[in-house]
C-alpha atoms as a printed R data frame, in Angstrom:
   type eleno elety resid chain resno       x       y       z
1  ATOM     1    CA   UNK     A     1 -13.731  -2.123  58.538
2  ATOM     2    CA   UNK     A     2 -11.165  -3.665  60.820
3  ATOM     3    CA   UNK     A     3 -10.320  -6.521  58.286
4  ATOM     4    CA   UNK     A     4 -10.181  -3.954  55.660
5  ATOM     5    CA   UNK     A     5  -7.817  -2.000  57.467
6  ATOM     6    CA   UNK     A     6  -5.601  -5.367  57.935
7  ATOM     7    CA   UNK     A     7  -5.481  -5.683  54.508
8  ATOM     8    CA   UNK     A     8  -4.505  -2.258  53.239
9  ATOM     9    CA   UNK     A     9  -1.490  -2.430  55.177
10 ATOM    10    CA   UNK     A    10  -1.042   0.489  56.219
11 ATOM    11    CA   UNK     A    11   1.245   1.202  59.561
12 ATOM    12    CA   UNK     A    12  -0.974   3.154  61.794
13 ATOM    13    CA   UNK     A    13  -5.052   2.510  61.925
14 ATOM    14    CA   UNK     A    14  -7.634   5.157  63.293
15 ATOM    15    CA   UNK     A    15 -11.311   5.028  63.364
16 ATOM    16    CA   UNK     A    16 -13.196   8.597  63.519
17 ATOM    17    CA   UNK     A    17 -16.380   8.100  65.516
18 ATOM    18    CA   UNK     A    18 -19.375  10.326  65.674
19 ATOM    19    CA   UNK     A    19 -18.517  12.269  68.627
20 ATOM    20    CA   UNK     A    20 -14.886  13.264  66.799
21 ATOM    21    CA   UNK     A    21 -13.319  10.929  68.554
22 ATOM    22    CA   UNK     A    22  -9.839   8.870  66.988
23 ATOM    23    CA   UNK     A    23  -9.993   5.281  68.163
24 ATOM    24    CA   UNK     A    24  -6.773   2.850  67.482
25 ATOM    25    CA   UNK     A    25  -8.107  -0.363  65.035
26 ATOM    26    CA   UNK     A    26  -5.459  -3.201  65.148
27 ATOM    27    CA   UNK     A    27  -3.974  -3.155  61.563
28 ATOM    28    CA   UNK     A    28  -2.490  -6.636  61.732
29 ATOM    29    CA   UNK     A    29  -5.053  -9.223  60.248
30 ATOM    30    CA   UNK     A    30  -4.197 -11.257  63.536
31 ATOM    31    CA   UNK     A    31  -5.545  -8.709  65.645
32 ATOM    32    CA   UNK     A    32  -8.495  -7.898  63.266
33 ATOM    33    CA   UNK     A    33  -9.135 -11.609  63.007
34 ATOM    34    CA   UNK     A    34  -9.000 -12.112  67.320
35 ATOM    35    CA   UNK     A    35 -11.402  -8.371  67.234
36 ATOM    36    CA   UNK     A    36 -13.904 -10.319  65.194
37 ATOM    37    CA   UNK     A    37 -14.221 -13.424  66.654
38 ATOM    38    CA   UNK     A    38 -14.486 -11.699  70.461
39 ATOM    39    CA   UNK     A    39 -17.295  -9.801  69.152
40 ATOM    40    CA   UNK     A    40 -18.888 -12.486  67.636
41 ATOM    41    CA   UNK     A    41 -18.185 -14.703  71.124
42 ATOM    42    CA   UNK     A    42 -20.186 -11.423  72.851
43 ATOM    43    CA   UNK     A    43 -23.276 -11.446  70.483
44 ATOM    44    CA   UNK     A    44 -24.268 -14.711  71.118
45 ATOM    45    CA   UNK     A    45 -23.291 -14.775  75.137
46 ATOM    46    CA   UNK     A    46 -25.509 -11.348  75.110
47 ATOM    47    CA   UNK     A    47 -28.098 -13.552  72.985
48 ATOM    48    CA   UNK     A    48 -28.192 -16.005  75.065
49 ATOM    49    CA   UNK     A    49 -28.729 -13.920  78.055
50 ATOM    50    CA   UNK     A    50 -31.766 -12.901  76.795
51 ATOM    51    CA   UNK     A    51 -32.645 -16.028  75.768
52 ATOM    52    CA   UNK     A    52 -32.554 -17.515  79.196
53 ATOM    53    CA   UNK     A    53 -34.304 -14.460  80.926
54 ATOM    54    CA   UNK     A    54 -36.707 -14.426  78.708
55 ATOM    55    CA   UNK     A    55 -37.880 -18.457  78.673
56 ATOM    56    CA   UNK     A    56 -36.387 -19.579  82.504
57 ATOM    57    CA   UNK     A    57 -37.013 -17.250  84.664
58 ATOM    58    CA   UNK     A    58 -40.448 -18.275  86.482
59 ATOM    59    CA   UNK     A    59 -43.849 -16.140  86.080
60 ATOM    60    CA   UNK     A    60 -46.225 -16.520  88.778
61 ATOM    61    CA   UNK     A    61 -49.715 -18.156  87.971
62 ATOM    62    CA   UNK     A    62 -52.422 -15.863  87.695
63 ATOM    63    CA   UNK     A    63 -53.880 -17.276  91.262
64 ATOM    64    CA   UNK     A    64 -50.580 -15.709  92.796
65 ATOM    65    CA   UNK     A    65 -50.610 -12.616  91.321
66 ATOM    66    CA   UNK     A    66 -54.122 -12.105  92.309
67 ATOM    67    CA   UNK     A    67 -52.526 -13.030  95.968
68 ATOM    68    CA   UNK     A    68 -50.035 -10.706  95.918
69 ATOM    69    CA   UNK     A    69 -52.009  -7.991  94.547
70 ATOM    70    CA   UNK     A    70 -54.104  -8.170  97.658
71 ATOM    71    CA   UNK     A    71 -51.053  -8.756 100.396
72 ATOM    72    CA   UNK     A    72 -49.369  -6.201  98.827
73 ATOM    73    CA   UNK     A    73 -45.578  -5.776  98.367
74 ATOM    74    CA   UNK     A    74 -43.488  -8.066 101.013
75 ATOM    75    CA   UNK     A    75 -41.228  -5.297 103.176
76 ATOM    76    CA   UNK     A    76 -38.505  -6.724 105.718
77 ATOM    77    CA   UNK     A    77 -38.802  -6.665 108.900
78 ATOM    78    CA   UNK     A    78 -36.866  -4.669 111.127
């Protein structure tokens, strides 16, 4: 939509949302350009977020959780 709106050249570019709200779009087809390649940079940093959540962070063996299961939750002490 964005490059599409670069293209048409028009002078002014809004966006209606759902909620009936006007939001600016940069008309230029730098600006469009820059708005799709920072979106595209966020994807894959959001991506690989998950990614590294999902395969580094450590999960306890089962013989742990069965140990903290019976201890119960760790509280600090005062």
């Amino acid at each position: 939509m964005r490059l599409t709106a670069g293209l048409s050249g028009a002078r002014r570019g809004e966006c209606w949302t759902y909620e009936n709200e006007i939001i600016p779009i940069p008309t230029g087809l730098a600006g469009a350009g820059a708005s799709l390649v920072w979106r595209l940079i966020a994807a894959r940093a959001r991506y690989l977020h998950c990614w590294m959540v999902t395969y580094l962070r450590r999960v306890p063996m089962p013989g742990e959780v069965d140990k903290m299961a019976k201890r119960g939750p760790e509280l600090p002490r005062r």
